[in-house]
C-alpha positions in Angstrom: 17.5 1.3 19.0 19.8 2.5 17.2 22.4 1.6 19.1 21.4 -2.1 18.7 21.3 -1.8 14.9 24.6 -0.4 15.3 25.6 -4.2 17.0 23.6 -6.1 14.6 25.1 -4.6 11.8 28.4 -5.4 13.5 27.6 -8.7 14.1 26.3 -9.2 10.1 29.6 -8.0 8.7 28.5 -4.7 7.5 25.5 -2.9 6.0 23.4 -3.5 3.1 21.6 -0.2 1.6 18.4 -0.2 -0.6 16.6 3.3 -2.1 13.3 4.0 -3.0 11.4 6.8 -4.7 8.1 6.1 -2.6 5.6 9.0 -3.7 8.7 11.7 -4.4 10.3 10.8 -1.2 13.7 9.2 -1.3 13.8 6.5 1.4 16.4 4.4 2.4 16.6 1.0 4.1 19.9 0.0 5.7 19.6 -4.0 6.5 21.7 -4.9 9.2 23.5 -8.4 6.9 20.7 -10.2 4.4 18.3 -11.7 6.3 15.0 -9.6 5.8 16.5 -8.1 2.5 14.3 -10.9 0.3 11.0 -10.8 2.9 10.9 -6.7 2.5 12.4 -5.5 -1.1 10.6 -7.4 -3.8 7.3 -5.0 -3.2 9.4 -2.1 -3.7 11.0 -3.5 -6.7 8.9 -1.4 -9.6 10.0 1.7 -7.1 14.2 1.3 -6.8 16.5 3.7 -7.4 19.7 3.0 -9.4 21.3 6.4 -8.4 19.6 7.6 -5.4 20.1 11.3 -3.8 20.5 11.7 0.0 17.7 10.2 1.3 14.5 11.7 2.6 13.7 9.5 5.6 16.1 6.4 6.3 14.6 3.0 8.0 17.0 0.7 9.8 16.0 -3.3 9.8 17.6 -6.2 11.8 16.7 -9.6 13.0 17.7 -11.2 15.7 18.1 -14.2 14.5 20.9 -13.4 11.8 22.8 -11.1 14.0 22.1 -12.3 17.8 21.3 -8.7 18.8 18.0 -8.1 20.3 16.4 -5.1 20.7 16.5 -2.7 24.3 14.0 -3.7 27.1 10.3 -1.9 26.5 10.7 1.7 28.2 7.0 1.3 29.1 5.0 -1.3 31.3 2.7 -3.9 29.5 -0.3 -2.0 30.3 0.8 1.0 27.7 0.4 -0.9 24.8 -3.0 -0.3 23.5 -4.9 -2.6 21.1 -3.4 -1.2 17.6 -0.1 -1.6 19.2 0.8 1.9 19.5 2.6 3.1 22.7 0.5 5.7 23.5 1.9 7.5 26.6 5.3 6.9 25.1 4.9 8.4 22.0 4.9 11.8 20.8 4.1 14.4 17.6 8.0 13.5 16.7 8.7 10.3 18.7 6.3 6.9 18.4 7.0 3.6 18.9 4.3 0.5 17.8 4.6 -2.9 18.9 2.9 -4.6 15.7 0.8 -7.3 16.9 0.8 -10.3 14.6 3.7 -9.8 12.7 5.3 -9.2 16.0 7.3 -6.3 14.8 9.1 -3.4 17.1 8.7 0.2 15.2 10.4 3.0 16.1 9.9 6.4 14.5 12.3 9.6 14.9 9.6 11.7 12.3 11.5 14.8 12.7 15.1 13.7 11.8 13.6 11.0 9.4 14.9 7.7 11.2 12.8 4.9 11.9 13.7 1.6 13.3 12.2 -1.9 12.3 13.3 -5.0 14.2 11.5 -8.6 14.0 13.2 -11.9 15.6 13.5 -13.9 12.8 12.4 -13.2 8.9 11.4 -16.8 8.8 8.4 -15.5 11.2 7.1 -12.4 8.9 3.6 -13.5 7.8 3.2 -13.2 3.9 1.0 -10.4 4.3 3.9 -8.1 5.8 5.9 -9.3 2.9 3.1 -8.4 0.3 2.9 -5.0 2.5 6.2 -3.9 4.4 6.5 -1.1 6.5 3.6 0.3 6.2 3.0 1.6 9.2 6.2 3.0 9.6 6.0 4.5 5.9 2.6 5.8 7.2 3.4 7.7 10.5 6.5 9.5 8.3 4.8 10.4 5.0 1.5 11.5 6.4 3.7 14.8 8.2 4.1 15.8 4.5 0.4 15.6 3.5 0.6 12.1 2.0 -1.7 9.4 2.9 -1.8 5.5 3.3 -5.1 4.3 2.3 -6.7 1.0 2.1 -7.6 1.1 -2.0 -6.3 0.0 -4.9 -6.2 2.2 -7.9 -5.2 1.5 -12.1 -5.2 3.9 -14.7 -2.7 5.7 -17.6 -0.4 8.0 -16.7 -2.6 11.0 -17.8 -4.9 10.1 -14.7 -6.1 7.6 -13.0 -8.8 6.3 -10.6 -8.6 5.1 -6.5 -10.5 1.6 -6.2 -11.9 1.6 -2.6 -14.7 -0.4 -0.7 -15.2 -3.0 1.7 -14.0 -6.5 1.3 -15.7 -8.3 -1.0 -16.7 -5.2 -3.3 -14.6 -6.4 -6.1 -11.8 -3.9 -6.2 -8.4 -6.6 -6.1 -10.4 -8.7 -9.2 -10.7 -5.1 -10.9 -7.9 -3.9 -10.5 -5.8 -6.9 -11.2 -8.0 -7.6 -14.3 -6.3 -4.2 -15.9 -2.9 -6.6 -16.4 -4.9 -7.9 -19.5 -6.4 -5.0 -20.4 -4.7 -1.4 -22.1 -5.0 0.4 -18.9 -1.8 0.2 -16.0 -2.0 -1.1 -12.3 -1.2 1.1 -9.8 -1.9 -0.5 -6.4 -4.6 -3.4 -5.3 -5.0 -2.9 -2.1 -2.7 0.0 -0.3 -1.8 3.4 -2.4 -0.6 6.6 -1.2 -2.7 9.4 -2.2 -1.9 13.4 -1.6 -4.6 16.6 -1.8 -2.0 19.3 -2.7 -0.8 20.7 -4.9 -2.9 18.4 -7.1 -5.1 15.5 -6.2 -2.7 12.5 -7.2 -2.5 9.2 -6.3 0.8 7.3 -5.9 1.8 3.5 -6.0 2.9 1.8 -2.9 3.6 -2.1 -3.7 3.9 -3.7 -6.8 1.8 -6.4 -5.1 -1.6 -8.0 -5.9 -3.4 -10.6 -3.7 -6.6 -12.6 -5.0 -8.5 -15.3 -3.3 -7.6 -18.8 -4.6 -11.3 -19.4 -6.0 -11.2 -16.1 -8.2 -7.8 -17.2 -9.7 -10.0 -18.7 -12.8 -11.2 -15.4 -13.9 -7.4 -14.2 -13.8 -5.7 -17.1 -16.3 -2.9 -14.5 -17.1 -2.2 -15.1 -13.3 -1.6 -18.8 -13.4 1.3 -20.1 -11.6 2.5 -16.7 -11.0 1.5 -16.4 -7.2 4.7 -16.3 -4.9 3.2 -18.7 -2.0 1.6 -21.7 -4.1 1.9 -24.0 -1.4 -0.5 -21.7 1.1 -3.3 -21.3 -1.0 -5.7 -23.6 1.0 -5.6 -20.8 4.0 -3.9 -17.7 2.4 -5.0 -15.6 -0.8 -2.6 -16.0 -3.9 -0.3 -13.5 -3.6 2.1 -11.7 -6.6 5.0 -9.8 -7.1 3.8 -7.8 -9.8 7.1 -6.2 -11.0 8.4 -9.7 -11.5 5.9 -10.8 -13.8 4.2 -7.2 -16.0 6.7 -5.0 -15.2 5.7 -3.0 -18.1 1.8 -3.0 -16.7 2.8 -0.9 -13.5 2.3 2.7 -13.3 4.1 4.5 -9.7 2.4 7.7 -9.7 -1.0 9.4 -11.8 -3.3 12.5 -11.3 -6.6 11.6 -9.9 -9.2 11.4 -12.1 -11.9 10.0 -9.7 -12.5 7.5 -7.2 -14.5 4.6 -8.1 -16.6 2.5 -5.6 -16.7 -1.2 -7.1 -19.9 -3.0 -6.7 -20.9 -7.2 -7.5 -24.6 -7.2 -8.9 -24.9 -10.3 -9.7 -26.1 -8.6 -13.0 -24.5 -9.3 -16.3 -23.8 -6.1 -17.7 -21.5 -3.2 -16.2 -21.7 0.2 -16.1 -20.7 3.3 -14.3 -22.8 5.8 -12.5 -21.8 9.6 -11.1 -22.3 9.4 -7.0 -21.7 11.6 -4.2 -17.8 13.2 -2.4 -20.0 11.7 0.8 -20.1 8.1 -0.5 -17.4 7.6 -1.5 -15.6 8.7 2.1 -17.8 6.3 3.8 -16.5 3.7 1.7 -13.0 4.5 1.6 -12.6 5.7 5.7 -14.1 3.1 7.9 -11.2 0.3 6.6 -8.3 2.9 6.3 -9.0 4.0 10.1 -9.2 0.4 11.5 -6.1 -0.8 9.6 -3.6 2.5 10.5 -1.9 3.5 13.2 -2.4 7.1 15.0 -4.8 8.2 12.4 -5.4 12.2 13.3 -7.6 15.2 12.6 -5.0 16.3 9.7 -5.6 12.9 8.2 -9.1 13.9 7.3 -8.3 16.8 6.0 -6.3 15.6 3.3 -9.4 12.9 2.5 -11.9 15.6 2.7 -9.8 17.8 0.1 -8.8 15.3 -2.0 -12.6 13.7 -1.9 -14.3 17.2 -3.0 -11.9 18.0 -5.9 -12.2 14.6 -8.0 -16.1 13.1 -8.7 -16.8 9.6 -6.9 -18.7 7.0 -9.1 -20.2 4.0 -8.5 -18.7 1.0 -10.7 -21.4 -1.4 -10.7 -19.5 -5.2 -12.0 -21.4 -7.2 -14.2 -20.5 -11.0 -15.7 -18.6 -10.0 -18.5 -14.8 -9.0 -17.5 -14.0 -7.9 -20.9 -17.2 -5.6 -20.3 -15.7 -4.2 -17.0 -12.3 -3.6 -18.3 -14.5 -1.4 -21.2 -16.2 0.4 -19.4 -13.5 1.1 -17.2 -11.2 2.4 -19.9 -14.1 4.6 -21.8 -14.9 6.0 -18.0 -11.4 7.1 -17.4 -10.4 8.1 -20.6 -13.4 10.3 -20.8 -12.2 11.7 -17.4 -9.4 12.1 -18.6 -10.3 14.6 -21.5 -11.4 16.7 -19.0 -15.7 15.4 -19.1 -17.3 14.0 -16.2 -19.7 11.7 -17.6 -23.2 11.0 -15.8 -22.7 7.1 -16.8 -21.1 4.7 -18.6 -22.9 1.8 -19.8 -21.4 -1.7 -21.2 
């Protein structure tokens, strides 16, 4: 692998670097010409580094259309792959290698020197939804060996503290925490975050991204004519580059406050009620697990640790948006202070 990127970047006429601070980690991606640079940055954008240090963990990208350099033959037979895409008899504690089904993606991960490898045949075939989420995976298998964790959530807050959105599809979390871009509080994530148990429980900002289903855009006017794929809307939620558009609404790392588990009533008021460390697991695990790769024993340590030292509240959403965002701000800011409020009412 990485002698092919060493031909692609050849081929491209040199390389192009980009730095990130992605939860205290400096990582570096070295495109192989332009081609993926404007499918894979623009999530990152809110996390760029002007003057980066030596990076952390480096990631090298190419395509084969832009460079005619294809990636080496599979060192495995078909029958390896298993149905996440990881390579299982291939891989190792230092060495894995995922074959991402649907966004047809080759990912290679050195974790103990800190160099991955990302290949695709053409940008032109990266679904939006690896654009509105890139590299996670990779990101994912190299951050979690220093106690930092991908989770399917979304989380807003202040810098002071903030709170992890998690639930099923359908709970409400994206409509919550989108609705904070109108509101005094800051978006952190809507639907991946990074979150770590030690030495404090904090949750970090992944993408400055926000998706929301086409039929929900109403109660989101601030969002109008904002989303990045207009013309897929009939099939595909809207989805927005957040830094683009409220750069000054984003907030890239907070202390956890709580975790919040976002519920439709169908009632008109909102409020806020104190749960269990158990509920709020079984409503943050079950989608985390079935969306990442080589999810271990460690893994659930970190949940388990960061789960029993912040309080887990129910959020249950009423009518009134304006409501929500209230109670939502009073809840936190409370937290904040240091209380830890039975409930919250609108």
């Amino acid at each position: 692998m990485a002698a092919a990127f060493e031909r692609a970047a050849a081929a491209a006429g040199g390389v192009n670097d980009r730095c990130y601070q992605i939860a205290g980690q400096t990582v570096r991606l070295r495109f192989a010409g332009d081609g993926l640079i404007p499918c894979l940055t623009p999530a990152f954008a809110h996390l760029a580094l002007a003057n980066p240090a030596e990076p952390d963990c480096t990631i090298h990208l190419w395509e084969t259309t832009g460079t005619g350099v294809e990636p080496p033959p599979p060192a495995w037979p078909y029958e390896d792959f298993q149905a996440n895409g990881v390579v299982q008899p291939f891989g190792s504690e230092d060495m894995q290698a995922i074959f991402q089904l649907g966004t047809n993606t080759l990912n290679v991960l050195d974790a103990r020197r800190g160099q991955g490898y990302y290949w695709v045949r053409s940008a032109h075939l990266l679904p939006m939804y690896e654009q509105g989420a890139p590299l996670r995976w990779l990101l994912h298998l190299w951050l979690r060996r220093r106690g930092i964790l991908s989770v399917h959530a979304g989380a807003v807050g202040t810098p002071a503290g903030g709170v992890l959105l998690v639930g099923r599809g359908g709970s409400g979390k994206s409509n919550t925490a989108l609705s904070t871009l109108s509101s005094d509080l800051l978006f952190a994530a809507d639907d991946y975050c990074l979150i770590q148990s030690e030495p404090h429980p904090t949750i970090h900002s992944f993408y400055s991204t926000g998706k929301a289903h086409p039929a929900d855009l109403a109660h989101l006017p601030f969002l109008a004519g904002r989303a990045s794929n207009p013309q897929h809307l009939d099939h595909d939620k809207a989805l927005f580059f957040l830094h683009q558009h409220f750069p000054h609404k984003l907030v890239t790392s907070t202390p956890a406050s709580a975790v919040l588990m976002p519920r439709v009533t169908g009632r008109r008021r909102t409020q806020a009620h104190l749960s269990t460390a158990a509920a709020g697991m079984a409503a943050l695990a079950p989608s985390t697990i079935a969306q990442l790769p080589g999810v271990q024993a460690e893994d659930f340590r970190v949940l388990v640790k960061f789960f029993r030292q912040v309080p887990s509240y129910v959020l249950e959403l009423g009518a009134d948006r304006d409501e929500v965002m209230s109670v939502l701000t009073r809840l936190i800011t409370a937290l904040n202070q240091g209380q830890r409020p039975a409930r919250v009412r609108g």
